[in-house]
Backbone of each chain as ProteinMPNN parsed JSONL, in Angstrom:
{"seq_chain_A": "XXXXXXXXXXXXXXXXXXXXXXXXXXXXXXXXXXXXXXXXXXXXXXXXXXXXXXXXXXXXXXXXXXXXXXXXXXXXXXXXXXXXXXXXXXXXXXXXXXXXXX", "coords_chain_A": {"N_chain_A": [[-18.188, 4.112, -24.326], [-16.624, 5.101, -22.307], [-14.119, 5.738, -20.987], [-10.479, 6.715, -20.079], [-8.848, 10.206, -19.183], [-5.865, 10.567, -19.428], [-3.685, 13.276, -17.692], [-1.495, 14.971, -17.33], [0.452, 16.844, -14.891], [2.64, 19.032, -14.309], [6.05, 18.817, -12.646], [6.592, 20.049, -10.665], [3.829, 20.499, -9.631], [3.002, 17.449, -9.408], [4.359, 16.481, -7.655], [3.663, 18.223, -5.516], [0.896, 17.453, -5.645], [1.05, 14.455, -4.721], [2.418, 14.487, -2.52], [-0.14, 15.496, -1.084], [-1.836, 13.677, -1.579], [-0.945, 11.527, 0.135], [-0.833, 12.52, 2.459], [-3.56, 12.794, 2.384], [-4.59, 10.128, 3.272], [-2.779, 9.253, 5.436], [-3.867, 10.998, 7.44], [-6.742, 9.579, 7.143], [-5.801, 7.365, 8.482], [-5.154, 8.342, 10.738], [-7.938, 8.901, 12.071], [-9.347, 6.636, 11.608], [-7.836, 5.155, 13.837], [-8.786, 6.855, 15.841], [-11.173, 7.023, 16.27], [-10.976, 3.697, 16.921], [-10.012, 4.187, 19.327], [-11.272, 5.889, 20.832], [-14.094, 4.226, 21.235], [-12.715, 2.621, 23.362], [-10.822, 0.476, 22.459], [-7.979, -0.782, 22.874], [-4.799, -0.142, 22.862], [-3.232, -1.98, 23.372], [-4.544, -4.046, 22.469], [-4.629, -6.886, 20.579], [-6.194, -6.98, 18.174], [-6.349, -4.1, 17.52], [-3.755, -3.53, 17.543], [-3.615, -5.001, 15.415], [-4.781, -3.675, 13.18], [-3.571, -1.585, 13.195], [-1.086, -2.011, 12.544], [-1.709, -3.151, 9.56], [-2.814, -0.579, 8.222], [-0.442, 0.55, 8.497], [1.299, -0.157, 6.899], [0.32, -0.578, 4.86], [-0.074, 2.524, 3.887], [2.654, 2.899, 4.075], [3.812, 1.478, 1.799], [2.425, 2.584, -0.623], [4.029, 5.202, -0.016], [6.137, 4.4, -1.016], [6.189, 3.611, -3.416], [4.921, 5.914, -4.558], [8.097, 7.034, -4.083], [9.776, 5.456, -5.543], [8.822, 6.325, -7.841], [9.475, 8.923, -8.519], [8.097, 10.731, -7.71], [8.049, 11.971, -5.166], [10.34, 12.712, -2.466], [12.837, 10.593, -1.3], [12.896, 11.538, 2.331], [10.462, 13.327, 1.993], [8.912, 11.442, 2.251], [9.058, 9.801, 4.639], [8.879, 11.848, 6.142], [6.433, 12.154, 6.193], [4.977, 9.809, 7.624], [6.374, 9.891, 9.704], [4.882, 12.167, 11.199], [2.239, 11.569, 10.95], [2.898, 9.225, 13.244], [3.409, 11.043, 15.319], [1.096, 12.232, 15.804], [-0.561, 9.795, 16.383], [0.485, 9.575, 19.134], [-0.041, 11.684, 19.979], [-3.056, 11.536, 20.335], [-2.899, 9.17, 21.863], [-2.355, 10.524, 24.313], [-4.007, 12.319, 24.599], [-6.537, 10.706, 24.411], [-5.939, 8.307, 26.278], [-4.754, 9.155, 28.687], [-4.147, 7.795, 31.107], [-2.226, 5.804, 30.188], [0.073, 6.966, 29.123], [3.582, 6.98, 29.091], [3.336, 4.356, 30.288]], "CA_chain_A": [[-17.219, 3.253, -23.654], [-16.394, 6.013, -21.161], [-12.333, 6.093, -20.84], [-9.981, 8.137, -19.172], [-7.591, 10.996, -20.198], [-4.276, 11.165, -18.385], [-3.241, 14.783, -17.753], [-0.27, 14.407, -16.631], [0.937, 18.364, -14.725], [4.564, 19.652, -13.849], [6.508, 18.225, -12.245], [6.004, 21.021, -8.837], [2.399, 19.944, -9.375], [3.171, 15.922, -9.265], [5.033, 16.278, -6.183], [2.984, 18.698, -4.696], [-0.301, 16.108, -5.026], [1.744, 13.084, -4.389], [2.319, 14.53, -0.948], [-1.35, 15.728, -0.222], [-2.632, 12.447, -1.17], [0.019, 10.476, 1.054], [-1.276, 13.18, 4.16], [-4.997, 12.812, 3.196], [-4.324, 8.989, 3.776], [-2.258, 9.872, 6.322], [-4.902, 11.909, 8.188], [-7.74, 8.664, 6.94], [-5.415, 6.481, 9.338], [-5.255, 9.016, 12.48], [-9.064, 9.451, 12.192], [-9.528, 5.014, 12.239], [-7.436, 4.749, 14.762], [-9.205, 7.915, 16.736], [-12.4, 6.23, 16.236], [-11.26, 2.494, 17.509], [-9.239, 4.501, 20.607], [-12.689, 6.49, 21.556], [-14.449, 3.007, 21.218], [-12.412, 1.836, 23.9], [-10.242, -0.606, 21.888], [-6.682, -0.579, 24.186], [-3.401, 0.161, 22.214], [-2.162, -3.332, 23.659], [-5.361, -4.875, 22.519], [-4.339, -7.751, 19.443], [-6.894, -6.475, 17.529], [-6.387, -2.809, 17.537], [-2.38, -3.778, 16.544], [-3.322, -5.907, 13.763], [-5.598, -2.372, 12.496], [-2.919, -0.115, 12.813], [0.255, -2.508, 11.49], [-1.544, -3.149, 8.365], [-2.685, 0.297, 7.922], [0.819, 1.566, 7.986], [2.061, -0.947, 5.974], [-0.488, 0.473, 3.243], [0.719, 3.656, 3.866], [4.342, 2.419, 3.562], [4.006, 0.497, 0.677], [2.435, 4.088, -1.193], [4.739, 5.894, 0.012], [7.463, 3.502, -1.322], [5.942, 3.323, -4.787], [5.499, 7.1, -4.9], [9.723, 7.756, -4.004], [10.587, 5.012, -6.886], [8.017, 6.663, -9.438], [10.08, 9.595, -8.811], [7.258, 11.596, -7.26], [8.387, 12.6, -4.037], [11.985, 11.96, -1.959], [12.208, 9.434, 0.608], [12.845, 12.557, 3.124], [9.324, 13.585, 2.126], [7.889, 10.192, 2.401], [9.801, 9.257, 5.73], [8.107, 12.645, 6.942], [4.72, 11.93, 6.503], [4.745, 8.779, 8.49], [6.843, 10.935, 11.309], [3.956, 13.293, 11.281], [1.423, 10.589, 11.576], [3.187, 8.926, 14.286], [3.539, 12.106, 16.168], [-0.288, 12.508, 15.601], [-1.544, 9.14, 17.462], [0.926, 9.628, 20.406], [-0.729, 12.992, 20.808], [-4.023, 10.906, 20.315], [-2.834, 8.256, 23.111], [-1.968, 11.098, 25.547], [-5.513, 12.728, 24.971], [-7.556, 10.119, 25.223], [-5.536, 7.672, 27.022], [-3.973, 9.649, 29.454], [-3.517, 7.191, 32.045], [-1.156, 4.85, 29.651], [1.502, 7.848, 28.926], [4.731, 6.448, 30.025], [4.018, 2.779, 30.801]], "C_chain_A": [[-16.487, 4.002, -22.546], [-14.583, 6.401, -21.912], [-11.67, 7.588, -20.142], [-8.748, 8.751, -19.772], [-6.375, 10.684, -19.061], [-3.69, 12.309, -18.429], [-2.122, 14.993, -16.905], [0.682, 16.272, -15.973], [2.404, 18.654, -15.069], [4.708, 18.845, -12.893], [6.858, 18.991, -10.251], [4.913, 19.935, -8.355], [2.201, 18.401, -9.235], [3.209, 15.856, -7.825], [4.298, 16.84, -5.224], [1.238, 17.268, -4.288], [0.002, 14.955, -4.74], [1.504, 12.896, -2.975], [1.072, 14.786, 0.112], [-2.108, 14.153, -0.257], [-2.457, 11.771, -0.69], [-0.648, 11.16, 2.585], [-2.869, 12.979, 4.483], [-5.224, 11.293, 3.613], [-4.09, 8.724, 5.207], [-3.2, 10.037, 7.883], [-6.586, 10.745, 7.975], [-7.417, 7.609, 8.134], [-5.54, 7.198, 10.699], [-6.972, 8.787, 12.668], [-9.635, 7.947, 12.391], [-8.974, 4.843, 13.331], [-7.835, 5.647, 16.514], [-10.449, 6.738, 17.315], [-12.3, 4.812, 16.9], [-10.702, 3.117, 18.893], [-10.428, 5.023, 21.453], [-13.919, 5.057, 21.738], [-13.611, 1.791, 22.347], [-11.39, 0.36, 23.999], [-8.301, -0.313, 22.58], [-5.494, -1.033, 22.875], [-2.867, -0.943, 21.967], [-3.171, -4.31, 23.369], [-4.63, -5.337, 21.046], [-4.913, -7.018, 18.209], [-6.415, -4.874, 16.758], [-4.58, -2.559, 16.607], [-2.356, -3.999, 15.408], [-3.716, -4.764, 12.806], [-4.289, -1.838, 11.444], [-1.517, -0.53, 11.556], [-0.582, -2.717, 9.976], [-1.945, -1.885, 7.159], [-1.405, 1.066, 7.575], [1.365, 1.131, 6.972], [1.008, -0.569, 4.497], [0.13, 1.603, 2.813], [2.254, 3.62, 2.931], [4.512, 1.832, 2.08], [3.536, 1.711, -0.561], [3.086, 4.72, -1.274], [6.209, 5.552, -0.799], [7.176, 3.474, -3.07], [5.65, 5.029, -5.264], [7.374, 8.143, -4.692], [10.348, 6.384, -5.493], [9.921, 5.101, -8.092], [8.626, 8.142, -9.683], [9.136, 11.192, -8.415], [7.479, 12.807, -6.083], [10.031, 12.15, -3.367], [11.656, 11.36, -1.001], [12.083, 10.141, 1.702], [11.617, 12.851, 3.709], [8.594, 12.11, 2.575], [7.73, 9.761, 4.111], [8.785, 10.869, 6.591], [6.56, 12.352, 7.349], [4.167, 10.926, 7.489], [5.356, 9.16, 9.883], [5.479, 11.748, 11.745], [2.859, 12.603, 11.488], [1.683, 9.608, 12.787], [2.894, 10.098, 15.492], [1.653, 12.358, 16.637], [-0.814, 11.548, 16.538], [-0.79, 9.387, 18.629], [0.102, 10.802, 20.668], [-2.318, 12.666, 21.489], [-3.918, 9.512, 21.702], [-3.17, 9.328, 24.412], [-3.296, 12.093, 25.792], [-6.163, 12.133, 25.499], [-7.151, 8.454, 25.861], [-5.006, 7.92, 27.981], [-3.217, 8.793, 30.703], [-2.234, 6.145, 31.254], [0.112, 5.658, 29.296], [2.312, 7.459, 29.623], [5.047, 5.087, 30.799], [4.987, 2.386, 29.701]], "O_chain_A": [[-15.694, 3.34, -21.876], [-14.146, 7.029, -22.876], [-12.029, 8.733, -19.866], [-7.91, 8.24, -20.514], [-6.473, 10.687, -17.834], [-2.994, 12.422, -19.438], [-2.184, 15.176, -15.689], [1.499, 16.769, -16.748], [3.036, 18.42, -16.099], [3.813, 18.225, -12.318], [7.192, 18.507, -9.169], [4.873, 19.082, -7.468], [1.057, 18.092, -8.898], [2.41, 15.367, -7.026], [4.143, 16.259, -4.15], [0.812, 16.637, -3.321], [-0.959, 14.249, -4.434], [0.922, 12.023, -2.332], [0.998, 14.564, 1.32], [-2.725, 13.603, 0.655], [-3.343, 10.924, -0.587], [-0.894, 10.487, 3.586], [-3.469, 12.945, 5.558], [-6.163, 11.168, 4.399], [-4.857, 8.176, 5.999], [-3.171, 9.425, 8.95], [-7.555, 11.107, 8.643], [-8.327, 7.036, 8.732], [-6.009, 6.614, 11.676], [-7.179, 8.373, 13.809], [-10.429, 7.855, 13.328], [-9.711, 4.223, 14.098], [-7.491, 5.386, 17.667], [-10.55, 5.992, 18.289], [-13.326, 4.465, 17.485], [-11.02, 2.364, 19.813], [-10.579, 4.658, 22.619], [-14.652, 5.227, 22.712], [-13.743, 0.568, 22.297], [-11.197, -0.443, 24.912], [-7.785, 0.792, 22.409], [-5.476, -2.056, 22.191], [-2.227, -1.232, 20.956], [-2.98, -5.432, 23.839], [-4.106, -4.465, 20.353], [-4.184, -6.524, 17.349], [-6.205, -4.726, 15.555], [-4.262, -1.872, 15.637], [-1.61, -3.594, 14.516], [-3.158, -4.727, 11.709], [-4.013, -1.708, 10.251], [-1.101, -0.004, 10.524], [0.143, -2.326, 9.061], [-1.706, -1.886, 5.951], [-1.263, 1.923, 6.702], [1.906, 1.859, 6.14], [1.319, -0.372, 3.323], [0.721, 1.77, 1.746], [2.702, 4.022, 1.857], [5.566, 1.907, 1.449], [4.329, 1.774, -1.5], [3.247, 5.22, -2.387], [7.11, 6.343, -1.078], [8.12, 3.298, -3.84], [6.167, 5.393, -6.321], [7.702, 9.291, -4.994], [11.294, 6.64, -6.238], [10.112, 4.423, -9.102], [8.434, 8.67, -10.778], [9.424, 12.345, -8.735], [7.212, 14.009, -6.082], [10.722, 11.281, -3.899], [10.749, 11.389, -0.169], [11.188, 9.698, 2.422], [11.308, 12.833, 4.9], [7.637, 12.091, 3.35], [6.684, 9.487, 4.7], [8.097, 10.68, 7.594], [5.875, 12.346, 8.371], [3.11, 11.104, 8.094], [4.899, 8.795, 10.967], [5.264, 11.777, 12.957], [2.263, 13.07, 12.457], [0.678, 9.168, 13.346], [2.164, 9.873, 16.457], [1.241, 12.624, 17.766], [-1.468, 11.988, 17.484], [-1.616, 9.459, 19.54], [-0.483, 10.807, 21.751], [-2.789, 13.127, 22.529], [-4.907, 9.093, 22.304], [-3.994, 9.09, 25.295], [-3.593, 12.557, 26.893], [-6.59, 12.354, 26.633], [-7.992, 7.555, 25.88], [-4.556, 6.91, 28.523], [-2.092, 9.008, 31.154], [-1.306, 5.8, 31.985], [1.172, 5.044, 29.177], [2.09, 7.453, 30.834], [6.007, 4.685, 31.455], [5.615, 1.331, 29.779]]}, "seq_chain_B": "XXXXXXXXXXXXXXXXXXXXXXXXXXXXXXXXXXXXXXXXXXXXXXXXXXXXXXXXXXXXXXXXXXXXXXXXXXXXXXXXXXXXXXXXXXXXXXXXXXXXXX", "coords_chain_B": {"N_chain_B": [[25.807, 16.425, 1.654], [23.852, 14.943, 0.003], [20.839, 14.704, -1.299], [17.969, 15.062, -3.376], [17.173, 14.54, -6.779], [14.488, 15.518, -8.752], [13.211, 14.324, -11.291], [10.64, 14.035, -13.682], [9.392, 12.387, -16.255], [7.819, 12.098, -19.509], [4.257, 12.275, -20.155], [3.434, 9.392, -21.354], [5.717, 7.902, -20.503], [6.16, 7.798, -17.73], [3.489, 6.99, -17.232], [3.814, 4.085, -17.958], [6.116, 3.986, -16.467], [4.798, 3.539, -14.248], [3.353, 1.263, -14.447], [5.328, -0.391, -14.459], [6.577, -0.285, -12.102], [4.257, -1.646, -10.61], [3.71, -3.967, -11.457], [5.988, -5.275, -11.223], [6.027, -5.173, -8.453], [3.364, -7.015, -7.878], [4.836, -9.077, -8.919], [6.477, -9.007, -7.492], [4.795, -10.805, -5.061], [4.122, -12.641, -6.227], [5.97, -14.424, -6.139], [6.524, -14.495, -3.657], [4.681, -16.035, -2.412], [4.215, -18.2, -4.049], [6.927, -19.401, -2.627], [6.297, -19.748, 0.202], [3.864, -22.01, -0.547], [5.171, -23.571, -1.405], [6.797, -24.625, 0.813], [4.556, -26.059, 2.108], [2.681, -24.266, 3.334], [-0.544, -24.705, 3.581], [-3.249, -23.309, 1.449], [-5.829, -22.995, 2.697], [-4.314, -22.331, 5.487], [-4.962, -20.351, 8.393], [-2.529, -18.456, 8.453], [-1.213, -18.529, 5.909], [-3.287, -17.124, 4.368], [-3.555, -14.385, 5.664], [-0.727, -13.726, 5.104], [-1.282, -13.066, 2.54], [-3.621, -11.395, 1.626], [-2.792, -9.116, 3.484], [-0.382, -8.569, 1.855], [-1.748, -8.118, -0.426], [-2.956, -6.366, 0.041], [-1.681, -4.357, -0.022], [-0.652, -3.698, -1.873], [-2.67, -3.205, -3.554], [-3.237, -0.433, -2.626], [-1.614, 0.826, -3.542], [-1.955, 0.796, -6.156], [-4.249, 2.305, -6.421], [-3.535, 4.921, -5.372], [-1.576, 5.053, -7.064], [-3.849, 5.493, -9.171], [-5.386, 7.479, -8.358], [-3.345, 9.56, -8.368], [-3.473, 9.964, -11.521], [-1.771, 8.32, -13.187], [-2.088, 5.795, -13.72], [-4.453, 4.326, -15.409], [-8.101, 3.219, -14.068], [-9.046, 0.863, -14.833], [-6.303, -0.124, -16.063], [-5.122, -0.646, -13.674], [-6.546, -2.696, -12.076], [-5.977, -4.572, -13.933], [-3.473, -5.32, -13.381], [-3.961, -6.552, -10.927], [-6.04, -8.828, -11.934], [-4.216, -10.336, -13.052], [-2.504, -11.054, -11.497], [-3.986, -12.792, -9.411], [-4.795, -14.515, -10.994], [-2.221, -15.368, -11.678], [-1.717, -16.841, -9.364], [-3.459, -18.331, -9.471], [-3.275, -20.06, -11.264], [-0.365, -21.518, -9.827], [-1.493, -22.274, -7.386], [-3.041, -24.782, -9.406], [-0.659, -25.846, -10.199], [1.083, -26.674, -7.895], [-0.272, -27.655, -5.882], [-1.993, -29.54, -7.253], [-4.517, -31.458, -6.239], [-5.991, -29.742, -4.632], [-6.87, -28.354, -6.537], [-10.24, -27.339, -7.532], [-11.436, -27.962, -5.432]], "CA_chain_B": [[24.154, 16.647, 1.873], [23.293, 14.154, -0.782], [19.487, 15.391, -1.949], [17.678, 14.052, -4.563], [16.396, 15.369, -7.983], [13.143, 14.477, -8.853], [12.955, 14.265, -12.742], [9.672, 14.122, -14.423], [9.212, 12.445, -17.575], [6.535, 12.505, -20.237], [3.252, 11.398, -19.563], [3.564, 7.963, -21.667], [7.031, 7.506, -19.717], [5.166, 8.068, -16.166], [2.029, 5.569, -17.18], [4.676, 2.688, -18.655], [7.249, 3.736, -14.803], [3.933, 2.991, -12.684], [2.608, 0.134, -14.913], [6.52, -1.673, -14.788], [6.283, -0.688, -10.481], [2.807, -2.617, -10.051], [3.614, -5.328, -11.903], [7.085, -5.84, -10.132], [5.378, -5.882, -6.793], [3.036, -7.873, -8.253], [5.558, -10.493, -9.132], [7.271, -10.122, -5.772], [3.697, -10.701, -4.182], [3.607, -13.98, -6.722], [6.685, -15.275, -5.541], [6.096, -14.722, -1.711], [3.263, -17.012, -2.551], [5.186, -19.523, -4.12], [7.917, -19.666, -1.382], [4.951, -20.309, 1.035], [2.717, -23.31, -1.372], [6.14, -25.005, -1.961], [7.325, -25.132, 1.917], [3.723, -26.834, 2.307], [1.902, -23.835, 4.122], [-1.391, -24.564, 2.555], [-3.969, -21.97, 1.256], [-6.588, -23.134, 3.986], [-4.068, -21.96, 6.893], [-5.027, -18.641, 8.827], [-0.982, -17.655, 7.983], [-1.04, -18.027, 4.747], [-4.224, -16.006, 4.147], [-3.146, -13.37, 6.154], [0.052, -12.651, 4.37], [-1.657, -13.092, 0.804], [-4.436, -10.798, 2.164], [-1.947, -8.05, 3.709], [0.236, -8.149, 0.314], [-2.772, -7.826, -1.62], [-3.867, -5.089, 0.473], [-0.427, -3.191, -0.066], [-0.773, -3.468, -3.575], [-4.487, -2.346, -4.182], [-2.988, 0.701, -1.952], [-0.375, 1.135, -4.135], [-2.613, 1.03, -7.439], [-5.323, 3.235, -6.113], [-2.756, 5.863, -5.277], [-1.263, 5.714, -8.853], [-4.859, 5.866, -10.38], [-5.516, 8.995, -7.969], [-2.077, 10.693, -8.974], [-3.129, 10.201, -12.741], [-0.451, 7.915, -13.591], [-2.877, 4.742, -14.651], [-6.198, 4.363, -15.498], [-8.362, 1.997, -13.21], [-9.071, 0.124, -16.181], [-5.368, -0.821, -16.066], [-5.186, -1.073, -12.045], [-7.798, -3.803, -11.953], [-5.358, -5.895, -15.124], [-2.595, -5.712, -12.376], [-4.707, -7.246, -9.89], [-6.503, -9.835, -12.024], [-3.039, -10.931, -13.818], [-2.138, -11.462, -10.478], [-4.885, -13.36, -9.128], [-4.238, -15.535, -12.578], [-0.82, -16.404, -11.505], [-2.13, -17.607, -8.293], [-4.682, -19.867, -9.563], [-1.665, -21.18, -11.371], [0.492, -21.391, -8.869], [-1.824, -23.56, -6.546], [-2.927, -25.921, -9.846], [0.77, -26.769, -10.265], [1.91, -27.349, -6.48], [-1.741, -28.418, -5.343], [-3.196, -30.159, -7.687], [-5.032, -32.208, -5.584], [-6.89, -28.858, -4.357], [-8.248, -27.678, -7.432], [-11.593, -28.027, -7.662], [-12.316, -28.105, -4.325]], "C_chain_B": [[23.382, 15.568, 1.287], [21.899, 15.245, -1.492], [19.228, 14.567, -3.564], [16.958, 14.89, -5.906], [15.331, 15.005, -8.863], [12.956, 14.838, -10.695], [11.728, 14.047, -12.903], [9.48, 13.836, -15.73], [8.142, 12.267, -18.345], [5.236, 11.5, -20.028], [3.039, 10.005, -19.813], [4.816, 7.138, -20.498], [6.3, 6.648, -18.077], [4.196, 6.836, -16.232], [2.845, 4.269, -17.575], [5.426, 2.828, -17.141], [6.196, 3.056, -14.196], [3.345, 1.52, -12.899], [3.722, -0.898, -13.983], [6.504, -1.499, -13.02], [5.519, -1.765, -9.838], [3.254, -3.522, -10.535], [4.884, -6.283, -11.116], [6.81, -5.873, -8.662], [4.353, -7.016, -7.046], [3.817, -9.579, -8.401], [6.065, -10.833, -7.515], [6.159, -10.887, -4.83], [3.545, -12.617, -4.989], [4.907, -14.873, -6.02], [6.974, -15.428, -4.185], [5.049, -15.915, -1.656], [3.695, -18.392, -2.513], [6.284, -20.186, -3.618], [6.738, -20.58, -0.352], [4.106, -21.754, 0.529], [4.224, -24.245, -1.141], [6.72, -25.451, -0.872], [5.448, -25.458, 2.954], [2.714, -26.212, 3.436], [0.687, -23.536, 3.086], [-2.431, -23.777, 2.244], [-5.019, -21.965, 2.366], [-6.063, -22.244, 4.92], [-3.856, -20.384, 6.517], [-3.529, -17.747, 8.017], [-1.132, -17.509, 6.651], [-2.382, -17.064, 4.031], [-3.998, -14.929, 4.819], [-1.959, -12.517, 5.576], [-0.37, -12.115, 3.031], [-2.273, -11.878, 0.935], [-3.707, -9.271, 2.702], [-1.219, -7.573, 2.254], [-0.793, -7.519, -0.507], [-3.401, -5.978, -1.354], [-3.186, -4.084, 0.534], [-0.555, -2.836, -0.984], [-1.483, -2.654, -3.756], [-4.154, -0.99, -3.027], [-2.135, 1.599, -2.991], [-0.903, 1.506, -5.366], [-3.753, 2.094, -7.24], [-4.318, 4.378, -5.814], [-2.125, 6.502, -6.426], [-2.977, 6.172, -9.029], [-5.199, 7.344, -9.953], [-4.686, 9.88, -8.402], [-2.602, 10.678, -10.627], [-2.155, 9.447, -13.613], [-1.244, 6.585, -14.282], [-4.061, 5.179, -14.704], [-6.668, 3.326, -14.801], [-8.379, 0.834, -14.066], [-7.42, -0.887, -15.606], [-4.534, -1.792, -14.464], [-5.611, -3.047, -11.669], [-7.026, -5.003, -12.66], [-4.427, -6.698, -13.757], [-2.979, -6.713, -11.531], [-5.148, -8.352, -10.388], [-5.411, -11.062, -12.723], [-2.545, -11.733, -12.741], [-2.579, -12.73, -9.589], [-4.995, -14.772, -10.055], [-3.339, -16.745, -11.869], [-0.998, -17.156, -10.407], [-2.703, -18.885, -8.434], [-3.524, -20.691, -10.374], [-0.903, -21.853, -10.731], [-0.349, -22.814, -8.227], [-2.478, -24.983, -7.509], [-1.873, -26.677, -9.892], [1.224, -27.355, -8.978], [0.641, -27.657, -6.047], [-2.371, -29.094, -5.941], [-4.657, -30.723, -7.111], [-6.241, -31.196, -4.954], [-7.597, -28.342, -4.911], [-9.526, -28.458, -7.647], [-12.592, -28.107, -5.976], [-13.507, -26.888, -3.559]], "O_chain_B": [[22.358, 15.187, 1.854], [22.078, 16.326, -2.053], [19.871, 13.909, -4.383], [16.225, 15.863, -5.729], [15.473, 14.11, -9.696], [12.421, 15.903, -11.001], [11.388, 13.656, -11.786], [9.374, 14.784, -16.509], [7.157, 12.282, -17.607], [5.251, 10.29, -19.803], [2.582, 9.289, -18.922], [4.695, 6.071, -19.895], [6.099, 5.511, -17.649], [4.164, 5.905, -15.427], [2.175, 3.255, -17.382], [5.385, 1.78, -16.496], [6.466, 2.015, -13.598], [2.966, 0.758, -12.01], [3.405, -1.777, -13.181], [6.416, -2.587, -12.449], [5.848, -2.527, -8.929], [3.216, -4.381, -9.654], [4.847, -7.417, -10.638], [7.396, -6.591, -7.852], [4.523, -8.025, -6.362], [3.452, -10.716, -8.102], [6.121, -11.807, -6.764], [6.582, -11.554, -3.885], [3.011, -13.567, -4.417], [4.691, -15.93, -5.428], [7.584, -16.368, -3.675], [4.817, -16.565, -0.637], [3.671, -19.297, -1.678], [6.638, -21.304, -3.994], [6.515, -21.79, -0.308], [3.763, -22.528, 1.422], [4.254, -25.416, -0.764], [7.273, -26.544, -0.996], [5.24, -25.142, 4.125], [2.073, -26.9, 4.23], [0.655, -22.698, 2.186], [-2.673, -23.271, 3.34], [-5.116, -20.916, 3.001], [-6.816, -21.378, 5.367], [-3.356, -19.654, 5.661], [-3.538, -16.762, 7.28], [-1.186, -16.373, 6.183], [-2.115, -16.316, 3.09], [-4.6, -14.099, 4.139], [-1.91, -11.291, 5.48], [0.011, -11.071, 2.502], [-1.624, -10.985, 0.391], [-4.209, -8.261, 2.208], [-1.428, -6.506, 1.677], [-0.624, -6.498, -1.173], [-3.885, -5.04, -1.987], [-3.603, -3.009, 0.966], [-0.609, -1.625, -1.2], [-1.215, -1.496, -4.074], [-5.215, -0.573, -2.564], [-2.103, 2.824, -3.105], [-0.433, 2.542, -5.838], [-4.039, 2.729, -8.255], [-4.744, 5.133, -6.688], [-2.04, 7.678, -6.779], [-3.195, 7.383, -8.986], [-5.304, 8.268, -10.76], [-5.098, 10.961, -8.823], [-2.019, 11.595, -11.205], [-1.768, 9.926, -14.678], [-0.96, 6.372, -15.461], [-4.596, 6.16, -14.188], [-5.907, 2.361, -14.726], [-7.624, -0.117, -13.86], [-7.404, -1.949, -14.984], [-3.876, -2.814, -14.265], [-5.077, -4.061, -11.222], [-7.194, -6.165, -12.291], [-4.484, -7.835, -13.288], [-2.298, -7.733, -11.43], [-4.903, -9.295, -9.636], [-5.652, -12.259, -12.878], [-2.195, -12.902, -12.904], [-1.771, -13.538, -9.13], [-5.271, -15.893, -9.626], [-3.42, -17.948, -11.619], [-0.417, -18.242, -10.41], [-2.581, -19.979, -7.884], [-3.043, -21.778, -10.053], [-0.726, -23.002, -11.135], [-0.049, -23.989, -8.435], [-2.559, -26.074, -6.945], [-1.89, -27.894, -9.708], [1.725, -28.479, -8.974], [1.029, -28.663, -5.454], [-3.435, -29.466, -5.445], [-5.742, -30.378, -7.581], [-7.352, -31.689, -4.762], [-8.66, -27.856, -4.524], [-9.781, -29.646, -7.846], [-13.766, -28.234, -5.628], [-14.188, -27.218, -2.589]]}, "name": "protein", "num_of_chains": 2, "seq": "XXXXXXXXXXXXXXXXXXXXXXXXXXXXXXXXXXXXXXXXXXXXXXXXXXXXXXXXXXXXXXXXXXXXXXXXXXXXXXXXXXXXXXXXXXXXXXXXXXXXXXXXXXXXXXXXXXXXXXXXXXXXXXXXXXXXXXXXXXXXXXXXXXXXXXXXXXXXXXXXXXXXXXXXXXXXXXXXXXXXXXXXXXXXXXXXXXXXXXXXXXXX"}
């Protein structure tokens, strides 16, 4: 019947994988949104919005259920989505260069 | 400064916090639903599949993240989801009748 154990670590070790699996997410969303930006798909295109808003809102909604399971602090949570923001602007200004600053 | 102190409690504790999380988004996800059926936006229209469809897709973000941290088993992931899915089909026999079946 298979089944699964729950091994439940410390409480370092919670927090510590809480936060890698919120960045490798994180880092799953820069790398879709690389991929539709190299594909030509325009920032201001409908499409390309609808991607990214419900990607974050995944994100967000993880991140929100790991700070009231007591996993991580909102600080940390609120970072990770700073740090992924920071990530596609760098990703606009690579390979969009002409749209920086409209 | 404020700061926050991240407690850790025992692994039954932890699998019963993430169960009673999912299921309370769960509910809020049933009664977003039922706000929507009862002010006569019906399951056909694009809108209302789109928010059901986004919620749903916060959730199953939200449960796949516990099952990765260790905190449920998919096993129990999947209840969340089909309990859910339940209350729905509920939901639109009582204020739709007229739709079931179709």
């Amino acid at each position: 019947m298979g089944g699964y154990t729950l091994t439940i670590p410390t409480e370092a070790d919670l927090n510590e994988k809480a936060l890698r699996l919120l960045r490798e997410d994180a880092k799953k969303i820069e790398q879709l949104i690389a991929v539709q930006l190299e594909n030509l798909t325009l920032p201001k295109c409908p499409l390309y919005e609808e991607v990214l808003d419900t990607q974050m809102f995944g994100l967000s909604r993880e991140i929100d259920f790991a700070v009231r399971l007591g996993m991580i602090t909102r600080e940390q949570g609120q970072q990770v989505i700073l740090d992924l923001e920071k990530k596609l602007a760098d990703l606009y200004a690579t390979l969009l260069p002409s749209s920086v600053g409209e």
